[in-house]
C-alpha positions, -999 to 999 in steps of 0.1 A, spaced: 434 785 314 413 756 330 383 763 357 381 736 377 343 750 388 333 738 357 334 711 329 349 728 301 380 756 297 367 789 299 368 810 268 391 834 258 391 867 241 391 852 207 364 827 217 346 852 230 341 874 202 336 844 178 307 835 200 295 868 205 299 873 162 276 836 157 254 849 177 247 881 163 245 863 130 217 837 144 193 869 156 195 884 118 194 851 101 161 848 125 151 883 118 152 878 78 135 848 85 106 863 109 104 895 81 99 870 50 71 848 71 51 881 79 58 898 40 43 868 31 9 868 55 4 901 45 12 890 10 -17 873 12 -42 891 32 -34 865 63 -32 893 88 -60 920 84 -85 929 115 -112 910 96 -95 879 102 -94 880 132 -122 903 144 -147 872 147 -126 857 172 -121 883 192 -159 899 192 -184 874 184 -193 848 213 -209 826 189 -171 820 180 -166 810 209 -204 787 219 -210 771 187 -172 763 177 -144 764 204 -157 754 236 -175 722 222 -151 714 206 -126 716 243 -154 701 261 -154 669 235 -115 668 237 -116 671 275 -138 641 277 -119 623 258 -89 626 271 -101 626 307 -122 589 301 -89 578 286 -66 588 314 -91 576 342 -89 538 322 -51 540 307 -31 547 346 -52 520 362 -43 494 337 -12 507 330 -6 503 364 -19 470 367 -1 460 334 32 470 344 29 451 375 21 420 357 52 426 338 68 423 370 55 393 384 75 363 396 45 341 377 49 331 340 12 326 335 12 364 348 42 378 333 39 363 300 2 376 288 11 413 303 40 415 287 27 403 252 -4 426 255 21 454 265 40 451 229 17 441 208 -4 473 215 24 495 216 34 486 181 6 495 165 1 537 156 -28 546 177 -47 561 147 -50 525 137 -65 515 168 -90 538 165 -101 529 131 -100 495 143 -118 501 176 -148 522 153 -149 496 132 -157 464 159 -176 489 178 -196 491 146 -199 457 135 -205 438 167 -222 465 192 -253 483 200 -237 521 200 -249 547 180 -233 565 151 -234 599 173 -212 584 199 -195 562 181 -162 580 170 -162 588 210 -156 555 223 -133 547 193 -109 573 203 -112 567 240 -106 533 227 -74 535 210 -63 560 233 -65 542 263 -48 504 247 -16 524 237 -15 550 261 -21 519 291 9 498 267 33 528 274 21 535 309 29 499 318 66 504 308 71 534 326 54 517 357 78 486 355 111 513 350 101 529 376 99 504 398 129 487 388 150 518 389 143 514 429 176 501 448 172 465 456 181 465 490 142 479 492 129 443 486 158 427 505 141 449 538 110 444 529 113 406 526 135 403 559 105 417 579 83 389 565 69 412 541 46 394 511 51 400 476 22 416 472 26 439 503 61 448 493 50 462 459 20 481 469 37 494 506 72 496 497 77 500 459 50 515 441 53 548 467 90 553 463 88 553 427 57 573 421 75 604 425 102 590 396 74 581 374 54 616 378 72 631 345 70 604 320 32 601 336 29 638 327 44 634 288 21 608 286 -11 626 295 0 653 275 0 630 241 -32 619 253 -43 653 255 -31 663 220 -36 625 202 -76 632 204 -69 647 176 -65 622 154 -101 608 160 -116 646 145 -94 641 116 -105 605 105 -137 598 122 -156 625 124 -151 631 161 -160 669 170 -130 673 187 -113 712 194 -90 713 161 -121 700 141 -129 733 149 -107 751 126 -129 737 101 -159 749 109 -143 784 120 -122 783 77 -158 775 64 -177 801 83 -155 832 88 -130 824 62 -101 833 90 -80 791 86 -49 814 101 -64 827 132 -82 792 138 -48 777 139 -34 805 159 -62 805 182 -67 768 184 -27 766 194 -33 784 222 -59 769 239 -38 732 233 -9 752 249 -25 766 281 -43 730 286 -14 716 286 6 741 308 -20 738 338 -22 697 332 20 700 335 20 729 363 -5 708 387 20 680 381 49 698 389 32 712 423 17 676 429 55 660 424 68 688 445 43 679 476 51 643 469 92 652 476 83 674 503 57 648 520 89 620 517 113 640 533 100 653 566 89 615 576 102 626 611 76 637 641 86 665 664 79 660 703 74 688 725 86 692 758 55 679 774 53 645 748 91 642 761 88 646 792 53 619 795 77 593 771 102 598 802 82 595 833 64 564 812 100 550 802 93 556 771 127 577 761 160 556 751 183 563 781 161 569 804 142 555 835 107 557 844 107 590 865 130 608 837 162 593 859 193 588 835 206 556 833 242 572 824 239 592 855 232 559 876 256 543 860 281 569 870 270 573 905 268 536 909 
């Protein structure tokens, strides 16, 4: 019998229990599964204490491994954001441009760095930094990654600047331009506001790989990034499991508060758009009216629909 509430037929019996059978089959299939992964850890000696004791009860853990290593990705990742939305910004703008001396040069900077894997651009970035500049070997693989980071990172940035932007109803432009509004004036006044609050999630995503893509530079140069860490913690306490597992965690909360302050930021943004309209009390009414101020009325507060009428 068809529900018009909704967008498909409502189940019947027969459904029902078919659905209710696949789905107690998918929790067993998932508990074998869950059952074999932990026989196997403790197969192989994956979960006892002394694992994971370290972790939990020596701060040196913690000084000398963990928190260096977060304070080296959050540098990283917070010098590449500070460069890549800026000239991702100004990027995707260009790509916008009525100007083919403009639109051209963005647009092929925008593609070319976008094609390349960003691991590559690190190696690359290390390796001109080393051939043709002063910096030292210690903060070196620091500027590589920053580097790399912030030419693809800025490359996608720019696309998502110029969708958002065009995702904007034309009529926007068509106002802005009948009030003798320049080209310039539109995008920055007009545009760019309206679609800052479209753009906030792919922003987010984006930050988020740039978060978890520092990575790559502790992997291939040396960087002393957080998950270089699981080294260290493997070579030292033996535990490679609860590195991982701890590791994991911290990626995941970093990335929850970088996604929940964008979510509250995004929700202030919606909230700020929509109450655009200033409430008057009686006593700003009431100075509008004796000033002439109020549509409809006289200087005085006299109604011009009561003159009318007694006129």
């Amino acid at each position: 019998m068809s529900d018009l509430s909704v967008l498909y037929d409502a189940p019947g019996p027969r459904a029902r229990r078919r659905n209710r059978l696949y789905t107690a089959l998918f929790l067993v299939v998932l508990g074998l599964i869950a059952w074999w992964v932990l026989a196997t850890l403790e197969t192989n000696d994956e979960l006892v204490w002394a694992n994971w004791e370290p972790l939990f009860t020596e701060s040196q853990v913690w000084t000398t491994f963990l928190l260096p290593g977060l304070q080296d990705t959050m540098i990283a990742a917070s010098l590449s954001m500070a460069i890549a939305l800026p000239l991702g910004a100004l990027l995707g703008i260009g790509r916008l441009s009525d100007h083919r001396w403009v639109r051209v040069p963005c647009a092929t900077v925008v593609e070319f760095f976008r094609a390349i894997p960003v691991l590559l651009l690190m190696l690359f970035a290390n390796e001109a930094y080393f051939q043709w500049s002063n910096v030292d070997s210690e903060t070196r693989p620091l500027y590589a990654v920053v580097t790399g980071l912030v030419l693809y990172n800025a490359s996608v940035l720019a696309e998502v600047v110029r969708a958002g932007v065009l995702s904007l109803p034309r009529g926007q432009s068509d106002a802005a331009q009948a009030i003798g509004m320049r080209k310039g004036q539109i995008m920055t006044n007009v545009l760019l506001p309206q679609a800052v609050t479209a753009m906030l999630p792919a922003i987010v995503s984006q930050l988020v790989v740039i978060v978890k893509d520092t990575a790559l530079g502790g992997q291939v140069l040396g960087f002393t990034e957080l998950r270089s860490a699981i080294n260290d913690l493997d070579n030292n306490y033996s535990s490679l499991l609860a590195a991982f597992t701890v590791v994991t965690i911290i990626y995941i909360v970093v990335n929850f508060l970088l996604t929940s302050f964008a979510s509250w930021l995004e929700m202030r943004l919606r909230r700020g758009k929509r109450s655009t309209g200033t409430v008057l009390s009686t006593d700003m009414t009431d100075e509008m009216a004796m000033a002439g101020d109020v549509p409809g009325q006289r200087p005085g507060g006299v109604d011009d629909a009561a003159v009318k009428r007694d006129g």
